[in-house]
C-alpha positions as CSV (number, residue, x, y, z in Angstrom):
1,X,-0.3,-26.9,-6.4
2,X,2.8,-25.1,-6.3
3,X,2.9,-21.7,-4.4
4,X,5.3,-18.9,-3.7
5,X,4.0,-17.0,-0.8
6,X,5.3,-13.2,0.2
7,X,6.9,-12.4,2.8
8,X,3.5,-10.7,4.5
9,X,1.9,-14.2,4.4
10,X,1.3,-15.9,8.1
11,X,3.4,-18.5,9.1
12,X,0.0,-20.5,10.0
13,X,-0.9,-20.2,6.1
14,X,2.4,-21.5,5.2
15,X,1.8,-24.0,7.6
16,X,-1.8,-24.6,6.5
17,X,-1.0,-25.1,2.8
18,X,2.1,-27.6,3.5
19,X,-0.4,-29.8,5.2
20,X,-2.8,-30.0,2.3
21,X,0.4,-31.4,0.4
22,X,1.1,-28.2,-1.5
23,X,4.3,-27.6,-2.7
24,X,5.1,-23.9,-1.2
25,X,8.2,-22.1,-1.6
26,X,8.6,-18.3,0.4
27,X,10.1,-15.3,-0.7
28,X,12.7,-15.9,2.3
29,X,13.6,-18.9,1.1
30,X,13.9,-18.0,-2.1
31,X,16.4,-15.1,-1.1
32,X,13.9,-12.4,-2.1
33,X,12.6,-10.5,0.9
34,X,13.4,-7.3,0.0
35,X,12.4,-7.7,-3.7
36,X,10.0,-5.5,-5.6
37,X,6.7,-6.4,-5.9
38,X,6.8,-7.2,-9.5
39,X,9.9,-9.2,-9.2
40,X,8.3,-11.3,-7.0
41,X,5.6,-11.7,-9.6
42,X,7.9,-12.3,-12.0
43,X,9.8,-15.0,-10.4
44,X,6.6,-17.1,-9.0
45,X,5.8,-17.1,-13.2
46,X,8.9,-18.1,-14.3
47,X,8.6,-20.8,-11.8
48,X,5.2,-21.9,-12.9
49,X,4.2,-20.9,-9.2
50,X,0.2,-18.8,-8.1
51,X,1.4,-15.9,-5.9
52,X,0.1,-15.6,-2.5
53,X,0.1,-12.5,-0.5
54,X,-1.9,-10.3,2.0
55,X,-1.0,-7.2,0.0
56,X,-3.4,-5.4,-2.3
57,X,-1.2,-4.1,-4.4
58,X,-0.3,-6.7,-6.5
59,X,-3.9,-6.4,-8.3
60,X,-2.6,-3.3,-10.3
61,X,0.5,-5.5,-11.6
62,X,-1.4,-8.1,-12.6
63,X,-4.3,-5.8,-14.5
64,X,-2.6,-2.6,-14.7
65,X,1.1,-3.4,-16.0
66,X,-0.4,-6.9,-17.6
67,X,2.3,-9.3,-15.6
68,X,1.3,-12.8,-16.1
69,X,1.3,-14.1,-12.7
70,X,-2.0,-15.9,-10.9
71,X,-2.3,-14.3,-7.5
72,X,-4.0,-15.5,-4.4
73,X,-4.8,-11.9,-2.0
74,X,-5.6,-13.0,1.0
75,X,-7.9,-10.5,3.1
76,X,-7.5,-11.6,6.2
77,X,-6.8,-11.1,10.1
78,X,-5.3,-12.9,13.1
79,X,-9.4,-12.7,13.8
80,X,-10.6,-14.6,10.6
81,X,-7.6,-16.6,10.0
82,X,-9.3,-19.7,10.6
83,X,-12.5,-18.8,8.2
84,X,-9.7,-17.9,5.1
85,X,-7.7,-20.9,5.8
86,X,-11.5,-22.5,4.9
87,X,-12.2,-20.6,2.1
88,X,-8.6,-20.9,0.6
89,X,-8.7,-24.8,0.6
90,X,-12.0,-24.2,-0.7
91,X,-10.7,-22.2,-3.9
92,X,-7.7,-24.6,-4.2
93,X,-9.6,-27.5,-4.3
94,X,-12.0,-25.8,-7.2
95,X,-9.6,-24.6,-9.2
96,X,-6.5,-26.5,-11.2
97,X,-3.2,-24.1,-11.1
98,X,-3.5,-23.5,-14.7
99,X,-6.9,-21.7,-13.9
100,X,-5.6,-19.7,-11.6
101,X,-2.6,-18.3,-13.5
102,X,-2.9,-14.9,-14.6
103,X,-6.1,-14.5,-12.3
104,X,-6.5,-12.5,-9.3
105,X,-8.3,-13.7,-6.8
106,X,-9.5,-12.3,-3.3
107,X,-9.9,-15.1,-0.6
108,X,-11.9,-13.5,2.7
109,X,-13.9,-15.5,5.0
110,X,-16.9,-17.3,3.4
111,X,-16.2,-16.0,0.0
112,X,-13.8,-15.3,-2.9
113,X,-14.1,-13.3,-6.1
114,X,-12.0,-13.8,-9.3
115,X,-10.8,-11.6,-12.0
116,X,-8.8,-12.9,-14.7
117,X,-7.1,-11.1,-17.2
118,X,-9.5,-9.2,-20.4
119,X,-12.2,-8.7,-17.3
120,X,-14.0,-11.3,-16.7
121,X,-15.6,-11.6,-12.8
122,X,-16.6,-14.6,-11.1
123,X,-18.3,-14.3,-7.4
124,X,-18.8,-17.3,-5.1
125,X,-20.3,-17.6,-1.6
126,X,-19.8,-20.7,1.2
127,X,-23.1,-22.1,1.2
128,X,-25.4,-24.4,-1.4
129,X,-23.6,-28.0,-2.4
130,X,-20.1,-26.3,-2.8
131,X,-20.7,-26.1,-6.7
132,X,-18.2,-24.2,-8.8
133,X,-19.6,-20.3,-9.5
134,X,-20.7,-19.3,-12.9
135,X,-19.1,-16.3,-15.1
């Protein structure tokens, strides 16, 4: 899948994602540390890239101000990276990169939500046989 991470993003997710064979680019790399946030949005769709970031903000741009960007939040700690990292690799190997473009979704330990553009909510919980969650 092919990322752009923000520049609030751990160095061990960056890391982490490489490994599974990802194809992440950063906002340092890219030149854009000190870019606004919806620039950064911008550029990962005009690259054909899901957004990953620790910052919450980036839900109002995507619902609020209707930029077509498929964002990865991740809520998570020094304390529960490990459990994230799990649940991340979880959602990216449930979900194709066209389903997760112009989606939101929050990745915390044992669990992520998704909320795509016009509303609709999907929950899912670690547990069960790992089946994909129903709208």
């Amino acid at each position: 899948m092919r990322l752009l991470t923000d520049q609030d993003v751990y160095t061990a997710t960056i890391q982490f994602l490489r490994g599974l064979g990802h194809d992440v680019a950063t906002a340092a790399e890219w030149g854009l540390s000190q870019s606004a946030d919806a620039e950064l949005l911008r550029a990962a769709h005009e690259e054909g890239r899901v957004f990953v970031t620790r910052d919450r903000d980036y839900g109002g741009l995507v619902f609020m101000q209707a930029l077509e960007a498929g964002v990865l939040y991740l809520r998570v700690l020094p304390s529960t990276l490990q459990a994230v990292h799990a649940e991340l690799g979880r959602v990216l190997g449930l979900y194709g990169e066209k389903e997760l473009q112009g989606a939101f979704v929050v990745v915390e330990p044992g669990r992520h939500r998704i909320r795509r553009a016009g509303g609709a909510r999907q929950d899912a919980e670690l547990g069960g046989a790992g089946d994909r969650p129903h709208e």
